[in-house]
C-alpha positions, 0 to 999 in steps of 0.5 A: 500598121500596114492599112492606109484605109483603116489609119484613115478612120481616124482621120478629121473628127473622132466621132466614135459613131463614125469611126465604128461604122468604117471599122464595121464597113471595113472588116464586115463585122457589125460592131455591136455593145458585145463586139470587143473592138481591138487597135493592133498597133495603135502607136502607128496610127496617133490621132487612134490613141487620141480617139480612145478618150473620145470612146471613153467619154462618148461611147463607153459601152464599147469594148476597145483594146488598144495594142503596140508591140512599141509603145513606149518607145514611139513618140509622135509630136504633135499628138496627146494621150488620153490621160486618166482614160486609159489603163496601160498594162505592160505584158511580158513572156510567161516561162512555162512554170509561170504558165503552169500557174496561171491555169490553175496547174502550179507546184505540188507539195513536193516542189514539182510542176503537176503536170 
């Protein structure tokens, strides 16, 4: 969001080979199979959306996450999105009972939250 350097990546082609190796150069992480590879804010950056079809099609044995606090609402004209490439799951605030669940600590037979 705020790195010109990193939004320039994507810049011109979207060869998955070159985009990985000025992501490695950029963080000083090598960016191996195991690496898992996340585009924070990616709805700033448009052609970084258009380029997840190419690590899908290309590159599938990368791991990338893409996030945007803003998705749904940021629309750039001009660009397309990778469709059928792309799971989109939409996240919301747990509430600490919804928490307590998720790790494995939900109500008791009583009713109460174990704790």
């Amino acid at each position: 969001m705020n790195n010109e350097r990193a939004r320039s990546f994507f810049d011109g082609d979207l060869d998955v080979s070159r985009i990985l190796r000025n992501i490695s150069l950029e963080t000083g992480v090598p960016i191996t199979t195991d690496t898992l590879v996340l585009l924070d804010e990616i709805q700033e950056c448009p052609r970084a959306l258009t380029a997840l079809k190419y690590f899908c099609e290309d590159a599938r044995e990368y791991h990338v996450i893409a996030t945007g606090s803003y998705m749904g609402i940021a629309r750039h004209a001009g660009t397309s999105y990778p469709v059928g490439k792309v799971d989109t799951l939409t996240l919301r605030p747990m509430d600490f009972t919804e928490y307590l669940r998720a790790i494995g600590q939900g109500d008791d037979s009583c009713g109460r939250i174990a704790v």
